[in-house]
N, C-alpha and C positions, 0 to 999 in steps of 0.2 A: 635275823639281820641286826647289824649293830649300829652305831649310831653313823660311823662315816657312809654308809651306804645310805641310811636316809637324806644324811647332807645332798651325796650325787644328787638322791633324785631329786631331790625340792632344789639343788641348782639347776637339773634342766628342765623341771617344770616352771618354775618363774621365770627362762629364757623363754619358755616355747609360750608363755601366756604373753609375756612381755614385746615379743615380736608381732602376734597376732593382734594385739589389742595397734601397734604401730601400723601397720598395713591397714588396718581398718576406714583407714579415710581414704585410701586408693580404691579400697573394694567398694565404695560408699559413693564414687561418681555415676553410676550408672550400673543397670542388670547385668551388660556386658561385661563391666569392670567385675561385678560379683560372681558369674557364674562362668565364663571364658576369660579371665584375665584383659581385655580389651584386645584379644585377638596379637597377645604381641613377645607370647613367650618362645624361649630359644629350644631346641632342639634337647641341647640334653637338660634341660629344666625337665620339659614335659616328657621327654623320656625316662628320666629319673622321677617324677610322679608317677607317672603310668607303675611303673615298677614297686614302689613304694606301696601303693594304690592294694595292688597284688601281694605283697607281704605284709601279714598280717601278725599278732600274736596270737592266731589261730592256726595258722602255716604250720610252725613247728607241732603245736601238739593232732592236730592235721592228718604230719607223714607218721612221726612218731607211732599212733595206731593204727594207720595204715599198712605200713612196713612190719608191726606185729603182728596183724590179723592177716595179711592179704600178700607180705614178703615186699619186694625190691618193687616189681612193676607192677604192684598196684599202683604205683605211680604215673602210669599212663591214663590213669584217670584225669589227669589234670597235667600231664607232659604230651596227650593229644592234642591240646587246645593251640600246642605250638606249632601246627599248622597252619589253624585258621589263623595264628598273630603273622606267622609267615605270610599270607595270604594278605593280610593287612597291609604288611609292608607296600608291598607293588601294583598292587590291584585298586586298594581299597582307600588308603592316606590320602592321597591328593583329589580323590573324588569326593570328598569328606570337607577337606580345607574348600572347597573349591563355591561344598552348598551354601557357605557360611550362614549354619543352623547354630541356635544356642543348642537344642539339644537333639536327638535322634528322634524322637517324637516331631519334632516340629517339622523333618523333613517327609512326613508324611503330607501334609497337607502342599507342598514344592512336590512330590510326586503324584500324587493324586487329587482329586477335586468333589465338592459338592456336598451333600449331608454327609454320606457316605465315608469323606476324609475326615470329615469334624467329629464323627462318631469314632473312627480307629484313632486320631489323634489324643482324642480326652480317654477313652480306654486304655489307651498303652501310657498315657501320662500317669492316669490312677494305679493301672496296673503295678508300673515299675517303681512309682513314688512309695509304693504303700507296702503291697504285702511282698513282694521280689525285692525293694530292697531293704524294707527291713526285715523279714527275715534275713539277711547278709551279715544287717548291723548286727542281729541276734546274736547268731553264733561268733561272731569276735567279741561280744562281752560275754558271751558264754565264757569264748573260751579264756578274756582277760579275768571272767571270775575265776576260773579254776585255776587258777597263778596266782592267784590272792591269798585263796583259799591255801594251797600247797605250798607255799612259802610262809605261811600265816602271819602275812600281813600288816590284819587288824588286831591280833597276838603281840606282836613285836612294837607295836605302839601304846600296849597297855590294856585295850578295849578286849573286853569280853562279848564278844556278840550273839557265840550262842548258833542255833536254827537260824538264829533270823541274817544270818553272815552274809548269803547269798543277796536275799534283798539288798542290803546295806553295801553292798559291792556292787552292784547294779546301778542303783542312783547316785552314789559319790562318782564312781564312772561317767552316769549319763551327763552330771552335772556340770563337771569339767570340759568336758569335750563340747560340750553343747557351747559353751561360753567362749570354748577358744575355735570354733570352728562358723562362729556364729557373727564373731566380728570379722572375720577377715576374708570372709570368702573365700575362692577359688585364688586368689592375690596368698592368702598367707598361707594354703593348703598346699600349693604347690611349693613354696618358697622353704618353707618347714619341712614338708617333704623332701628334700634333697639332703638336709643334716639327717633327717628322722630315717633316712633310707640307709645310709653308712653309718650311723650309730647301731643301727639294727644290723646292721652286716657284722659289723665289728662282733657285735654280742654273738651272732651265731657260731660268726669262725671260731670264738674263746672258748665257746661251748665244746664245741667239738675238738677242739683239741686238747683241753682238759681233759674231757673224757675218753679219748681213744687213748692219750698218753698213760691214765688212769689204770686201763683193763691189760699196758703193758706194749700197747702201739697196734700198727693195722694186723702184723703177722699172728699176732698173736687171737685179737679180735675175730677176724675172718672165720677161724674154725670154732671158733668158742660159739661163735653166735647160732653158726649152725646147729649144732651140737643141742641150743640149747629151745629147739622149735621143729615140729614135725615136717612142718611145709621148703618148701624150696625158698628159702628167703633171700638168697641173696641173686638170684638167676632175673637179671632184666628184662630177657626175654627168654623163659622157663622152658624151654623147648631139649631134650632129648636124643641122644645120638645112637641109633641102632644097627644095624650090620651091613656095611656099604656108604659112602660117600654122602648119597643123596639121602639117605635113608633117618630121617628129622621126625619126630611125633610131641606133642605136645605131653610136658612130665606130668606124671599120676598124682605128683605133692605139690603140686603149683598153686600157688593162694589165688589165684584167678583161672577161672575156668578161659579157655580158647575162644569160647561163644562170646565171653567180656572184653577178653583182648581186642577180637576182630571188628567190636561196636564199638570200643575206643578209637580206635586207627583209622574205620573204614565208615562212620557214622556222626558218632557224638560229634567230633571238630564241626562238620557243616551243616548239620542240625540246630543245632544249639542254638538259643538267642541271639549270639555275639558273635553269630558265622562272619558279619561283617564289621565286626570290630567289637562291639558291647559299648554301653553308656556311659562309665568312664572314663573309656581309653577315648570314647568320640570327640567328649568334653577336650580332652588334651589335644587333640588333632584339629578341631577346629578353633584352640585358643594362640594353634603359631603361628609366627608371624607370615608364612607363607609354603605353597604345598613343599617345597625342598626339603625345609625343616619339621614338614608334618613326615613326610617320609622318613628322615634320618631319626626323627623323635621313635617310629615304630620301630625301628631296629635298634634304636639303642636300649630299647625295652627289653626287646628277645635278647638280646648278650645277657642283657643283668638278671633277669629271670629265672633263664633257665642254666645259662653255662657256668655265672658266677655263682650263687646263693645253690643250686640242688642239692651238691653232695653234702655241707655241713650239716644241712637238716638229717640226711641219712644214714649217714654214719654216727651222729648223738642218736638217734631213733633203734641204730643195731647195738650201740653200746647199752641202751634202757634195755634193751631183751636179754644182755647177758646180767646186767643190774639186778636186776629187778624182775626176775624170771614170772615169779606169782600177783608180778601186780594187777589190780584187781581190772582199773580204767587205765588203761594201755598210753592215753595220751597223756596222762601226768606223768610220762618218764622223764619228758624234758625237764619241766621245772623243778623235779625231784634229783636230777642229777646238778644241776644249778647250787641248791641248795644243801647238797651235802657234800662237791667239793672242789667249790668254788671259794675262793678266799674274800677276808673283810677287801671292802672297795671293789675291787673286782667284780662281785657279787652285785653291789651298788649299779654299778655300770651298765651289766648285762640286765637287770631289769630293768634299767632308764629304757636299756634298747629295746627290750620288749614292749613298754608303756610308749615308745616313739615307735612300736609298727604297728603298735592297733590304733593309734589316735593318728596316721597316715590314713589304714583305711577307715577306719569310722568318718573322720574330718571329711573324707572325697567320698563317703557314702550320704551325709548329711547332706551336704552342699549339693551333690547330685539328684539325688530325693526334692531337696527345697525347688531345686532348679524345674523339676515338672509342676510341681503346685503352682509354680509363681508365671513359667512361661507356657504351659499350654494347656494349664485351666482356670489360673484367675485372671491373666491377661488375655486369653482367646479367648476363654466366655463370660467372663462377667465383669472388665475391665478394660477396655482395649483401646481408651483413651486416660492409662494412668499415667501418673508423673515419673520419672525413673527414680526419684525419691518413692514413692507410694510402693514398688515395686521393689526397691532395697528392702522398703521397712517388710512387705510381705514376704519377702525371700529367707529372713531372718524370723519371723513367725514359722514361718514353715520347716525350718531348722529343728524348732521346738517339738513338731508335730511327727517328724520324721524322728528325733531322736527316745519322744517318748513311747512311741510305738515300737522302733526297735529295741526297746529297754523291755518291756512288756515280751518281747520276742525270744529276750535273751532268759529270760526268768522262768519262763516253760520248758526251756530246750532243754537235752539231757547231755548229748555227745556232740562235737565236733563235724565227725565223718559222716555220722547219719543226717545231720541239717546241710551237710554239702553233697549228700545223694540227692535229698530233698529239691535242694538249687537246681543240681544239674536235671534231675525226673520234669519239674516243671517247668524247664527252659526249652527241653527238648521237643522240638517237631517244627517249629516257625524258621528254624534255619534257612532251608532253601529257598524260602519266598524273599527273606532280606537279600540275599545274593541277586537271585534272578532280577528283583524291582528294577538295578542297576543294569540292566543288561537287556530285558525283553518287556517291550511299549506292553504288551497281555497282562500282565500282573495289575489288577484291581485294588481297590481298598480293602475289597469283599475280600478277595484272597488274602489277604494279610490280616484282616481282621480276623478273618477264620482260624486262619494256623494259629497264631499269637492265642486265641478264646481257646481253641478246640485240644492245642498242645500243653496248655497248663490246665484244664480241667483231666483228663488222659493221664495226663503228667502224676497229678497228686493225687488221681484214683487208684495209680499203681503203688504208692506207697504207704495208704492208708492201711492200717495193722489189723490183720483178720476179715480181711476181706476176700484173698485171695483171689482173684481177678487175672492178674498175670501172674507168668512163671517168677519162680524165685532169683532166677539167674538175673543178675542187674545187666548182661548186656544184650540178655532177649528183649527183654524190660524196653530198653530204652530202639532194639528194632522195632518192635512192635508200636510204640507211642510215634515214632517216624514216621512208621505207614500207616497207622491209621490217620494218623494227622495230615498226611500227604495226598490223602486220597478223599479227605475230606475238603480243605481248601480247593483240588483241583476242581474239583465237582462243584465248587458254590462259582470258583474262576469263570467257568464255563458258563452256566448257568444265570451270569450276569454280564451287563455289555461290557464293554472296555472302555477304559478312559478318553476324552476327551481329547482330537489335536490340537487343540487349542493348550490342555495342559501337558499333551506328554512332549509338545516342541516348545513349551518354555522351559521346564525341565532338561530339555536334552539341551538346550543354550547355554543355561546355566551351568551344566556338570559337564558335558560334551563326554561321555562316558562313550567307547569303540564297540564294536562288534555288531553281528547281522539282525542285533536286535533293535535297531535303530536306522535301520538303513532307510525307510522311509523319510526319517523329520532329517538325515543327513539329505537326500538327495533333493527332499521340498527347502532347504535352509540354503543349499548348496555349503553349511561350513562341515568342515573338518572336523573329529574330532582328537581331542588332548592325548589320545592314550596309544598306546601299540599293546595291544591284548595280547599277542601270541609272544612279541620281546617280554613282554611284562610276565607271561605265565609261565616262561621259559625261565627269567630268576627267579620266580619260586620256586620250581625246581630245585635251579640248583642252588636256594640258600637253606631248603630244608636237608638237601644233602650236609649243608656246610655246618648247619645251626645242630640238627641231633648227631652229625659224626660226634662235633668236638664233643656235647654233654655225652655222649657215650662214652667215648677215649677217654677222658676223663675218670667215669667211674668204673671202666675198664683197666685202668691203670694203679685208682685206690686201691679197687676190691680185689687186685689181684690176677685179673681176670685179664691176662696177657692176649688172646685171642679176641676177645671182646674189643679191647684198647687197640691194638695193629689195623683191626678190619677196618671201624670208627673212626679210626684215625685218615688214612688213606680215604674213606666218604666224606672226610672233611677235605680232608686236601683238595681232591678232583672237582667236588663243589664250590671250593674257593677259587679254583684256576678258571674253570667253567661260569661263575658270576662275576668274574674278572673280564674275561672275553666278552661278554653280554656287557656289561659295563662298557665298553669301549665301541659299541657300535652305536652310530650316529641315528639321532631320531628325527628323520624329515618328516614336516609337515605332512600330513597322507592326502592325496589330490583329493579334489570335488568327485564326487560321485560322476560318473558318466566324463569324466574328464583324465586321458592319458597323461 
């Protein structure tokens, strides 16, 4: 790197410390102002963090190895998940704005009551504060080490570091980010967030079109890359045409077995921890100014996610296979293709963007981390008469403890992909308990306590090395940690009373969440509730028709893949005219129970 490139980056690291450090006295009124913004940001703010949040400088080196070892759709590893945000949209946003919780932990104790709540509430605070999310922060300075390391860095400013490189790129990291995410709370996280999101865009699109124009443009790319790997790498969804119409089988060189595809599609998405949203998309939905904008914040998420940002990653990820055919660690192709032919400044840039999508999510990893230590275990048990200064000053302590941990997290790691198997193994099984809470008055603390314990102990049994316990296939893997985790919580469900009327009709007051799992505290309240479940699960429907037509047609259209892009296309189309019609019908009040 030459000298104009260091200039970029120390121009927009002195903007991005110097904004942070300004916001500091807004985040500095109150816990709410630090950890939810005071409940009063806009739509595409928090949707453009959410999103940011989600793009990491672990994203790209991410698909990069993934798209090498496992082809095009192993991407449904993390292109399932755009169900449940789907889901999010309609269902889940305004029930959300509505708890006004600082954090998703603390809506445990608003759905349930007694030791019982206080016990899941501080578990799931520890839980998520500590080893869930820093492991997260791990692998983004994983993988901002391995950009440091591949660009070399600490080389190009003189310093010989030797072995000890990785440490020394680990705490100058944690260092920065700690101080600039430390002043400004959830105020500068989100606000920084919004440059840090399109500077990071910016860099991927440059990426990738460098590089495709590079290898001579798509037509040329498309056979080369195959050509230059055993597996079906470019098939979305790898499937096989045999003799007759109907006649479809799953390909023999598919980098993903059938059994994984069908646990991504028909499993992971509702499973998963974040069936009903996850901890920082919650954070954003309960910081806007009201449920409309918490709704329109979740969809402006899913555009930027998945429709906008997918293909540049994947196509710089097919261009590293034809590059770089012997590389040894599959996810350095991005920043090795960066590096060799990317011009002075240029160069400058697209790193700034890299260094503004890992300090998006670390900053909203910190700050989310701090936000359990601060709100639902030193202010629910051992404070609960502090000052909201006392609670600043600890929210910003807990910054520290959260970033040094996941620094620690990131210094052991080896790869990228395997610390995001990791995430998703131990996330998996408490899914359906988060959905159902919202829906049926039966759901316990016990129950949630259980899945949440039961599905990350299961979880991280199955990926411990030589133990051999479960199958190899990652998505028997994660049916198997479902069901046993599902059938474990049911059985404790049971086996303990149910909650209190007294708490599950302040709850249904508060959220007024529809359906016949409520039909009792509706018909003793006589109110109504806020939602039409079956309009509401009607656009889900059809916006996941709308949301993976277009990301398909799209890469249907790059890769060539004219059949793919026509069919995708027209399940976009029909999906849009279909949540357009749904859009247009009127939502009456729904009468009092026992009242025509």
């Amino acid at each position: 790197m030459q000298t104009i490139d260091w200039i970029i980056i120390l121009l927009y690291l002195i903007i991005t410390m110097a904004l942070g450090i300004y916001l500091s006295g807004k985040a500095s009124k109150s816990m709410e102002d630090f950890f939810v913004s005071g409940r009063s940001l806009s739509w595409w703010l928090a949707g453009t963090s959410m999103a940011a949040t989600t793009f990491s400088i672990d994203t790209p080196l991410y698909i990069c190895g993934v798209v090498a070892t496992r082809g095009i759709a192993g991407n449904w590893e993390w292109w399932s998940f755009g169900i449940s945000h789907v889901v999010l949209i309609y269902i889940f946003a305004r029930l959300w704005r509505r708890s006004e919780v600082v954090t998703d932990a603390e809506l445990t104790e608003l759905r349930y009551s007694g030791k019982m709540a206080a016990i899941l509430r501080a578990t799931k605070g520890f839980l998520f504060a500590v080893p869930i999310n820093c492991i997260g922060i791990g692998y983004a300075m994983l993988a901002m080490v391995k950009v440091v390391s591949a660009l070399e860095l600490w080389e190009s400013l003189g310093f010989n570091v030797g072995e000890s490189g990785k440490l020394w790129s680990v705490i100058a990291v944690s260092i920065f980010v700690l101080i600039y995410s430390g002043f400004s709370g959830l105020w500068g996280v989100v606000i920084t967030d919004f440059f840090q999101f399109f500077l990071g865009l910016f860099g991927a699109f440059v990426v990738a079109i460098v590089a495709v124009n590079h290898v001579g443009g798509i037509h040329e790319l498309i056979p080369a890359v195959q050509k230059a790997t055993d597996i079906d790498v470019l098939s979305v969804i790898p499937l096989t045409r045999g003799e007759g119409l109907f006649n479809w089988r799953w390909s023999d060189v598919a980098g993903i077995s059938l059994s994984t595809f069908s646990a991504y599609l028909l499993v992971q998405w509702w499973s998963f921890r974040r069936s009903d949203g996850g901890g920082e998309f919650i954070q954003r939905l309960v910081s806007a100014k009201d449920e409309a904008e918490a709704e329109k914040a979740a969809w402006f998420f899913n555009i930027l996610h998945y429709i906008i940002r997918t293909w540049p990653w994947i196509l710089v990820a097919l261009v590293a296979i034809v590059i770089y055919p012997d590389l040894d660690d599959r996810e350095l192709g991005y920043p090795k293709l960066m590096l060799d032919f990317l011009p002075p400044a240029m160069l400058g840039l697209v790193v700034a963007s890299l260094i503004a999508a890992f300090m998006s999510t670390v900053s909203t990893s910190i700050n989310w981390g701090a936000s359990y230590l601060t709100n639902d275990l030193y202010r629910r048990f051992f404070a609960p008469n502090a000052t909201q200064a006392q609670l600043v000053l600890v929210g910003r302590i807990a910054s520290v403890v959260v970033t040094v941990t996941g620094a620690i997290a990131a210094f052991f790691a080896q790869d990228v992909s395997t610390v995001f198997r990791l995430v998703i193994a131990i996330g998996t099984g408490p899914g359906l308990v988060l959905i159902l809470r919202w829906y049926w008055w039966r759901i316990n603390a016990t129950a949630e306590l259980t899945a949440m314990v039961a599905g990350f102990i299961i979880g991280l049994t199955s990926v411990i090395p030589n133990l051999n316990l479960f199958p190899a296939d990652f998505g028997l893997r994660l049916m198997i940690i479902s069901g046993l985790t599902a059938i474990i919580w049911i059985s404790a469900m049971y086996l303990t009373p149910p909650e209190s009327e007294e708490t599950l009709t302040k709850f249904y007051l508060k959220v007024r969440p529809a359906g016949i799992g409520w039909r009792k505290q509706q018909e003793d309240t006589g109110i109504a509730p806020l939602q039409n479940l079956k309009l509401d699960s009607l656009k889900v429907v059809a916006s996941i028709f709308l949301l993976f037509g277009l990301m398909l047609s799209i890469g249907g259209f790059l890769l060539l893949q004219s059949f793919t892009g026509w069919v995708s296309l027209i399940f976009a189309v029909g999906g849009g005219f279909w949540l357009r019609h749904l859009n247009k019908q009127k939502i009456f009040p729904m009468p009092r129970p026992g009242v025509s």
